[in-house]
C-alpha positions as a Markdown table, in Angstrom:
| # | Residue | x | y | z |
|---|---|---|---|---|
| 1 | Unk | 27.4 | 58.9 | 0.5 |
| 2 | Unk | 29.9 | 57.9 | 3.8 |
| 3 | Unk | 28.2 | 58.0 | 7.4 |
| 4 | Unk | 30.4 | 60.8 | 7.5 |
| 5 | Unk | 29.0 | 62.8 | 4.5 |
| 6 | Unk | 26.0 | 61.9 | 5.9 |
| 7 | Unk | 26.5 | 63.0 | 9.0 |
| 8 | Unk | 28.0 | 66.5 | 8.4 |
| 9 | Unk | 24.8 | 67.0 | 5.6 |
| 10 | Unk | 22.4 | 66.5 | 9.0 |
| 11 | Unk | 24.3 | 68.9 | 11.3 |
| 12 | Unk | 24.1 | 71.5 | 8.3 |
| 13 | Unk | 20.6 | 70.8 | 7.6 |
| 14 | Unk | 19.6 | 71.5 | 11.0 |
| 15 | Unk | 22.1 | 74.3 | 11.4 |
| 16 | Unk | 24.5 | 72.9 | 13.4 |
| 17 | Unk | 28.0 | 72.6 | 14.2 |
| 18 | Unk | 29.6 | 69.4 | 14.9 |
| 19 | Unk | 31.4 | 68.0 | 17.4 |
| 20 | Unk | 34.5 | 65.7 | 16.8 |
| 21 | Unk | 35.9 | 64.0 | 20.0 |
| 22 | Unk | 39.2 | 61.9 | 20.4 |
| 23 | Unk | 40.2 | 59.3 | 22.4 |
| 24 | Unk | 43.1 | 56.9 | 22.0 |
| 25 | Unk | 42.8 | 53.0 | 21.7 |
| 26 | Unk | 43.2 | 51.3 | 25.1 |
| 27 | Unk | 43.8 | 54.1 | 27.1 |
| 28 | Unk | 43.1 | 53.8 | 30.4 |
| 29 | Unk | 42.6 | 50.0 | 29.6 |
| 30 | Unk | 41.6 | 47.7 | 26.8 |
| 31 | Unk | 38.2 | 47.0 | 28.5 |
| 32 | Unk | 37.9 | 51.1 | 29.0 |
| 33 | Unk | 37.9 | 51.7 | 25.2 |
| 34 | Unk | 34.3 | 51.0 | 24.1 |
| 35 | Unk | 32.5 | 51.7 | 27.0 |
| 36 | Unk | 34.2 | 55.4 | 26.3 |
| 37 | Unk | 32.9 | 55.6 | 22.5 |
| 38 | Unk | 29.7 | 54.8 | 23.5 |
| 39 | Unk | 29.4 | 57.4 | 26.3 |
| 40 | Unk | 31.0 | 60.0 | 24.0 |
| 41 | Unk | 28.1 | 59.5 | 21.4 |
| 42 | Unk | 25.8 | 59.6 | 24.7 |
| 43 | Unk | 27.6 | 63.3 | 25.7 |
| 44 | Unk | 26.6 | 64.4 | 22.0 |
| 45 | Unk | 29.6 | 63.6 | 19.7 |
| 46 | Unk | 28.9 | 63.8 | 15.5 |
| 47 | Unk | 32.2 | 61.7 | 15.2 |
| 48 | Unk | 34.2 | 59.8 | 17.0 |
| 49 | Unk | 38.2 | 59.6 | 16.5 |
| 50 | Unk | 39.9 | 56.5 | 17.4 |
| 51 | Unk | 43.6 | 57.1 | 18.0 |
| 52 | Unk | 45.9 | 54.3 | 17.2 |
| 53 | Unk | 48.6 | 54.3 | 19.8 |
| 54 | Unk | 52.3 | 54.5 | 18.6 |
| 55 | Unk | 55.4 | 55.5 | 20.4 |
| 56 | Unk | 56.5 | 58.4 | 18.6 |
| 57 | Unk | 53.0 | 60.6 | 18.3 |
| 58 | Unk | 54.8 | 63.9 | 16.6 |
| 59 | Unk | 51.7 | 65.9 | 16.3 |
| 60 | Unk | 51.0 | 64.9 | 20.0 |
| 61 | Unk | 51.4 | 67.1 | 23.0 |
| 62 | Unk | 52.3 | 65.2 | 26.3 |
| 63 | Unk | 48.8 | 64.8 | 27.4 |
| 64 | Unk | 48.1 | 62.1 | 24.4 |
| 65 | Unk | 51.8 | 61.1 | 24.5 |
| 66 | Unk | 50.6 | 59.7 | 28.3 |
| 67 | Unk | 47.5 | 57.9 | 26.6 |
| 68 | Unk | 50.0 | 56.5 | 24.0 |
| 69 | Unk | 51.8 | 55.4 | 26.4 |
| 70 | Unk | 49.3 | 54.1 | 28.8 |
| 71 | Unk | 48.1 | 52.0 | 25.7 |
| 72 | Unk | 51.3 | 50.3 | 24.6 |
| 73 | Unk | 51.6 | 49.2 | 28.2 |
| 74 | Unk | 48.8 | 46.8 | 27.3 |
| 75 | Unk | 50.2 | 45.8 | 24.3 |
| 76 | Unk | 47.6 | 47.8 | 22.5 |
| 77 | Unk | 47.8 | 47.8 | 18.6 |
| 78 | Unk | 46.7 | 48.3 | 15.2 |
| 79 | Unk | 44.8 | 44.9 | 15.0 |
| 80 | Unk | 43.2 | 45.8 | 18.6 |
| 81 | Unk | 41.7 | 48.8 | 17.7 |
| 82 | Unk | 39.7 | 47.2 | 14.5 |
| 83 | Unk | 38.4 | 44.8 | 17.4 |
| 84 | Unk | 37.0 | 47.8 | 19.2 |
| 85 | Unk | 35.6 | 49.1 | 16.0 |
| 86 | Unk | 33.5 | 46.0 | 15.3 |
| 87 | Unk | 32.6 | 45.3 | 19.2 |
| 88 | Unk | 31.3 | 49.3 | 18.7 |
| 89 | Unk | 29.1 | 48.7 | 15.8 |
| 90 | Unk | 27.4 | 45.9 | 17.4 |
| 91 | Unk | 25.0 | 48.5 | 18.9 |
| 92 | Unk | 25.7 | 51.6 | 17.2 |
| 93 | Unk | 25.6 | 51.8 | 13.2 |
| 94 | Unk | 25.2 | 55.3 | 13.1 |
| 95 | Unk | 28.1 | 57.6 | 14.4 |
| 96 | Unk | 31.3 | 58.0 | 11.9 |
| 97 | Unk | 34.2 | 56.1 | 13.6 |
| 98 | Unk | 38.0 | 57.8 | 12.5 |
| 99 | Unk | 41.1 | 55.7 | 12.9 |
| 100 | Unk | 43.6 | 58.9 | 14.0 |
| 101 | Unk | 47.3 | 57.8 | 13.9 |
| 102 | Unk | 50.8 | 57.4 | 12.0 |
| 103 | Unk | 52.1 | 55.8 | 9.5 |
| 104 | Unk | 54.0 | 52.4 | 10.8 |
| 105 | Unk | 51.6 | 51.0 | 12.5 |
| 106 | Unk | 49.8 | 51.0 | 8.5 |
| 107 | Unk | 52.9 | 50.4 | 6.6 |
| 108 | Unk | 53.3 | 47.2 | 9.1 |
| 109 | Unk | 50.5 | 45.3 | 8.5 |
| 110 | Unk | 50.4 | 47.0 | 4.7 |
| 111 | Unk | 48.1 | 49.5 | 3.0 |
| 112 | Unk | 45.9 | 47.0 | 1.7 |
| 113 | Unk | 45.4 | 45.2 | 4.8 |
| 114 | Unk | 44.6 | 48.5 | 6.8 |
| 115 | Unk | 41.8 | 49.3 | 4.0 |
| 116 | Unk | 40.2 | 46.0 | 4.1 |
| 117 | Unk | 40.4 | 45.8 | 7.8 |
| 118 | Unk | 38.9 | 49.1 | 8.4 |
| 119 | Unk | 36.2 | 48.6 | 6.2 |
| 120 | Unk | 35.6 | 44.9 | 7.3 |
| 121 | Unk | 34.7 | 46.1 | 11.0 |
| 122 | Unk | 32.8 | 49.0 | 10.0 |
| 123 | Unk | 35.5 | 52.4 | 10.5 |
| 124 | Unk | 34.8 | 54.9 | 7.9 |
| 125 | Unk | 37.5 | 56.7 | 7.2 |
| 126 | Unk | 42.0 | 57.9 | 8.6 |
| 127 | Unk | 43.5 | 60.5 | 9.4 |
| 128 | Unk | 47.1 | 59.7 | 8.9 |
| 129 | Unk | 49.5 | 62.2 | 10.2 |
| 130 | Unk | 52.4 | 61.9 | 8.4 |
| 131 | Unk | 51.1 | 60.7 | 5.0 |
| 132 | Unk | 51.5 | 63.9 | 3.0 |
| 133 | Unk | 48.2 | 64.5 | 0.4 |
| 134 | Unk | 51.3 | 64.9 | -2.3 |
| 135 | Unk | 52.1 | 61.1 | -2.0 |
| 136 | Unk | 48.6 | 59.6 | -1.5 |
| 137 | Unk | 46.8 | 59.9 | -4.3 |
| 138 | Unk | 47.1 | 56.1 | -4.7 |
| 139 | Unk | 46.2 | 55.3 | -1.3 |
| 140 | Unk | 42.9 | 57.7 | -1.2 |
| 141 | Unk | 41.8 | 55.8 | -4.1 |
| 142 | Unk | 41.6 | 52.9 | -2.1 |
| 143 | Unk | 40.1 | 54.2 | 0.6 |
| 144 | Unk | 37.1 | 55.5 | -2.0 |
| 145 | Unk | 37.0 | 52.6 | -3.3 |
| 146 | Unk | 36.3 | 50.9 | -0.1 |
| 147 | Unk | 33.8 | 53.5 | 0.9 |
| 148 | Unk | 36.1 | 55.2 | 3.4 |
| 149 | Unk | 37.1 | 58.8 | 3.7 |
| 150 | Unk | 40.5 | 59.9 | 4.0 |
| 151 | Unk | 41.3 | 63.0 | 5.7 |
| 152 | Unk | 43.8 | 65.6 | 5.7 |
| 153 | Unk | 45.3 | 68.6 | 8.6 |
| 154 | Unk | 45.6 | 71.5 | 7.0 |
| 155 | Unk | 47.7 | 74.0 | 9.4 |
| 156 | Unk | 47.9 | 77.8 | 9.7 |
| 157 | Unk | 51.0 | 77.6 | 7.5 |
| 158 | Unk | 49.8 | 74.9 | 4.9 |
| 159 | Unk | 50.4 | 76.8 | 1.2 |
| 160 | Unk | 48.1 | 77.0 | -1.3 |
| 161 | Unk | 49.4 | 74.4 | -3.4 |
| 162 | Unk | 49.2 | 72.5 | -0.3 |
| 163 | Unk | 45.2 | 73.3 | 0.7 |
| 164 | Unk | 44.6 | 72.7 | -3.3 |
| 165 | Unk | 46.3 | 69.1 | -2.9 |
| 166 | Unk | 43.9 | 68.2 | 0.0 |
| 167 | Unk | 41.3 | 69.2 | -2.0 |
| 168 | Unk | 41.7 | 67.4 | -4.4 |
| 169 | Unk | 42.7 | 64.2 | -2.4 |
| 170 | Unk | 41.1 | 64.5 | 0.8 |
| 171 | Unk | 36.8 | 63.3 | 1.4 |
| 172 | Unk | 34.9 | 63.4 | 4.3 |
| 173 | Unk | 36.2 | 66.4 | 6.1 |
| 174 | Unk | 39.1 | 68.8 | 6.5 |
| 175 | Unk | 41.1 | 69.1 | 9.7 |
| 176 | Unk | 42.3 | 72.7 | 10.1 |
| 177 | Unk | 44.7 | 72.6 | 13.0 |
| 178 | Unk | 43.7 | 75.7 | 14.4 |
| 179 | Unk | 47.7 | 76.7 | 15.8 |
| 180 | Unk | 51.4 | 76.2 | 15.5 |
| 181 | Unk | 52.3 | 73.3 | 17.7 |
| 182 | Unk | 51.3 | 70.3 | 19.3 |
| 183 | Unk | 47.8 | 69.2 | 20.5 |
| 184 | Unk | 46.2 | 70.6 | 23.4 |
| 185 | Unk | 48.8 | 73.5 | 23.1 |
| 186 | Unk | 48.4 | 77.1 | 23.2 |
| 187 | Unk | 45.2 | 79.9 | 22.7 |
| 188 | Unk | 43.1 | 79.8 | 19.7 |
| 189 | Unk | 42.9 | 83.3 | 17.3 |
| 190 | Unk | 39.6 | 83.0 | 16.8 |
| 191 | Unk | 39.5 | 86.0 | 14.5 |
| 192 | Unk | 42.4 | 84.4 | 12.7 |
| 193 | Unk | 41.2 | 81.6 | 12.5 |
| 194 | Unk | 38.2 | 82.7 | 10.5 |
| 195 | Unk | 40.2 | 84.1 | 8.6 |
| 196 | Unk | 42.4 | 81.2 | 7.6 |
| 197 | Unk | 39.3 | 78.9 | 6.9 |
| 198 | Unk | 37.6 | 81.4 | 4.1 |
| 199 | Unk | 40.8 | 81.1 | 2.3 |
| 200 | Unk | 40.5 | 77.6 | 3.0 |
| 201 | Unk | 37.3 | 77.2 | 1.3 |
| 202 | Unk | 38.2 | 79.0 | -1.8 |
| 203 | Unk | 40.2 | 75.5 | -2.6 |
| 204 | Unk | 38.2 | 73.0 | 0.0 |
| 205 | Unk | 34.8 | 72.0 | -0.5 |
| 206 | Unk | 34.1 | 69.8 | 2.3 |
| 207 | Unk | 33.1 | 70.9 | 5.5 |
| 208 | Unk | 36.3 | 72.1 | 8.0 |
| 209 | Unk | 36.6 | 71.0 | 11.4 |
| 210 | Unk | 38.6 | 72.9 | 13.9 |
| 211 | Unk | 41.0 | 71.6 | 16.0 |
| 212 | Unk | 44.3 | 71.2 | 18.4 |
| 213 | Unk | 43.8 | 73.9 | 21.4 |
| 214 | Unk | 40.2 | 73.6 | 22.0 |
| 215 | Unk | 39.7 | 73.2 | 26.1 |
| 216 | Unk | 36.3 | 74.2 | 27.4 |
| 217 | Unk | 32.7 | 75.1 | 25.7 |
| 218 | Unk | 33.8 | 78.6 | 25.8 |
| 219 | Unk | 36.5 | 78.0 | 23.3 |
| 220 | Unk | 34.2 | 76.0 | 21.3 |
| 221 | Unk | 30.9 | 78.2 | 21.2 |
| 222 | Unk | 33.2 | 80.9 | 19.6 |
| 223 | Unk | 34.2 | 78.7 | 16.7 |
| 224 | Unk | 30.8 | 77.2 | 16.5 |
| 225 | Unk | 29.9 | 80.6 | 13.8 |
| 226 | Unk | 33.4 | 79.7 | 12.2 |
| 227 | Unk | 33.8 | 76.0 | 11.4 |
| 228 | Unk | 31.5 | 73.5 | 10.3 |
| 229 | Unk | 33.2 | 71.2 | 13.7 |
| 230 | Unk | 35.0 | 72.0 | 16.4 |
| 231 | Unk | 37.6 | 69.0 | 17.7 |
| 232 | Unk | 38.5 | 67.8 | 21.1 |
| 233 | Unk | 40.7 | 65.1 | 21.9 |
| 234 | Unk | 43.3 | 66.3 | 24.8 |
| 235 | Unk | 40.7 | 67.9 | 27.0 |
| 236 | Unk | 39.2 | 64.7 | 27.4 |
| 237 | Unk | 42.3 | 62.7 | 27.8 |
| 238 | Unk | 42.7 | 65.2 | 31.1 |
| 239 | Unk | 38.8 | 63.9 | 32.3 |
| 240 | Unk | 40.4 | 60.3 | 32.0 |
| 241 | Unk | 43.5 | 60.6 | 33.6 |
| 242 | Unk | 41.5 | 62.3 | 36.1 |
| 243 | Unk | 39.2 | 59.7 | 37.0 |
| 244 | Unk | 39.0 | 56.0 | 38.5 |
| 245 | Unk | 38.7 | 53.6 | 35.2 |
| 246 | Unk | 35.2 | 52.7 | 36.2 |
| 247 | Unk | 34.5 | 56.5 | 36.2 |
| 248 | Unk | 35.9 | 57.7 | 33.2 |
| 249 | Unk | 32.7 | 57.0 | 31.1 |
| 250 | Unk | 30.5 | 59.2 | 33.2 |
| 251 | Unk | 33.1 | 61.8 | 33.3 |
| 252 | Unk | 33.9 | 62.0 | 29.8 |
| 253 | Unk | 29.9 | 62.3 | 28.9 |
| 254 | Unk | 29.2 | 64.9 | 31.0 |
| 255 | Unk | 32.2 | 66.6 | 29.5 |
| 256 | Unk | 30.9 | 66.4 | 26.0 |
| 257 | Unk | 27.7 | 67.2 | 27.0 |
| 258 | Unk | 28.7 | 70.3 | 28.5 |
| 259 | Unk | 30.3 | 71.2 | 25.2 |
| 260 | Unk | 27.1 | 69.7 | 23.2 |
| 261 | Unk | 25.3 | 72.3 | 24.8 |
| 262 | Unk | 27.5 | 75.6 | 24.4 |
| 263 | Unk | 27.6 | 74.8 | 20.5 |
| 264 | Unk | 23.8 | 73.8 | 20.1 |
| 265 | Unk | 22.6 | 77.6 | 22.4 |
């Protein structure tokens, strides 16, 4: 079973809903990025995503595009963030660790490297953006076979061929992007929501996490009875810009602890 199996399997055992955070890979800094793993695990974060910075983020609204940005000013890459991975494990061999990105940064160094890689530094699974489940069949079997989970969005408009494809592709957990649009964009529909994810698990048999458009613990305590995790990435992008470097650890834990709490009352 992956650390992330595992680690959903505990949150359900003890009846609770997970909480996915994202940050990107040298943003502010290179020296910012582990520090800010490790004091997201200390705010109460399940799993941790680790976005890969690229300079053409589609699914990104401008708040990420800033981090992506912020980290290709340091010449922060693909090879970079397996470093931070494997400086991360050296004191925590517990919390799931995602890498979140696109697909040239992958295709550049080559599907096989990526795999090894990943699994050589201790990541446990991708979400690839713009890898469709149609045309990856080949690649999740790689990832299995290296003990990684590969993970798919599934989006209010995703067909039923579509939600049937990631379930038979996909592992670890299902990413329902809970709007039309970009990250940290728009309201949630709770109710519709809700609605979307039972028809989603008529097909999907992993747990669903909930994400793009979650802000504050309010938000995320009214999806905790819906999803299995709720997923925040820009919101805490916004705690970082807002902050010196040396602050932005203490800022984003008590963050995630305030949203920690609202799902766990």
């Amino acid at each position: 079973m992956s650390r992330i199996a595992q680690t959903f399997a505990a949150l359900k055992a003890h009846n609770k809903t997970g909480l996915v955070t994202f940050i990107t890979a040298g943003d502010p800094a290179p020296a910012s990025t582990v520090p800010l793993l490790h004091a997201l695990v200390a705010g109460g974060a399940d799993v941790l995503e680790l976005g890969v910075p690229f300079s053409d983020p589609m699914a990104e609204g401008p708040v990420i595009q800033r981090a992506c940005e912020r980290a290709l000013v340091h010449g922060v890459g693909i090879r970079h963030v397996f470093d931070y991975v494997r400086e991360f494990r050296k004191t925590n061999q517990h919390t799931p660790v995602v890498l979140m990105g696109y697909a040239n940064p992958i295709e550049r160094i080559g599907v096989d490297e990526f795999v090894e890689q990943s699994r050589a530094v201790g990541a446990d699974g991708a979400i690839v953006v713009d890898y469709p489940p149609e045309e990856c069949e080949a690649f999740a079997a790689k990832m299995r076979a290296a003990g990684l989970d590969l993970i798919f969005l599934l989006a209010p408009t995703s067909t039923e061929a579509r939600v049937a494809q990631v379930a038979k592709v996909g592992s670890g957990f299902s990413y329902y992007v809970s709007l039309k649009g970009v990250t940290g964009a728009g309201n949630i529909d709770t109710a519709q929501v809700a609605e979307r994810i039972a028809a989603i698990r008529r097909h999907v048999s992993l747990p669903i996490g909930v994400g793009f458009g979650i802000r504050d613990a309010a938000t995320a305590k009214a999806l905790a009875g819906v999803a299995d995790a709720v997923v925040i990435g820009s919101r805490i992008i916004q705690e970082i810009e807002a902050s010196e470097p040396e602050q932005a650890p203490a800022a984003v834990q008590a963050f995630v602890a305030g949203i920690r709490n609202a799902l766990d009352e």
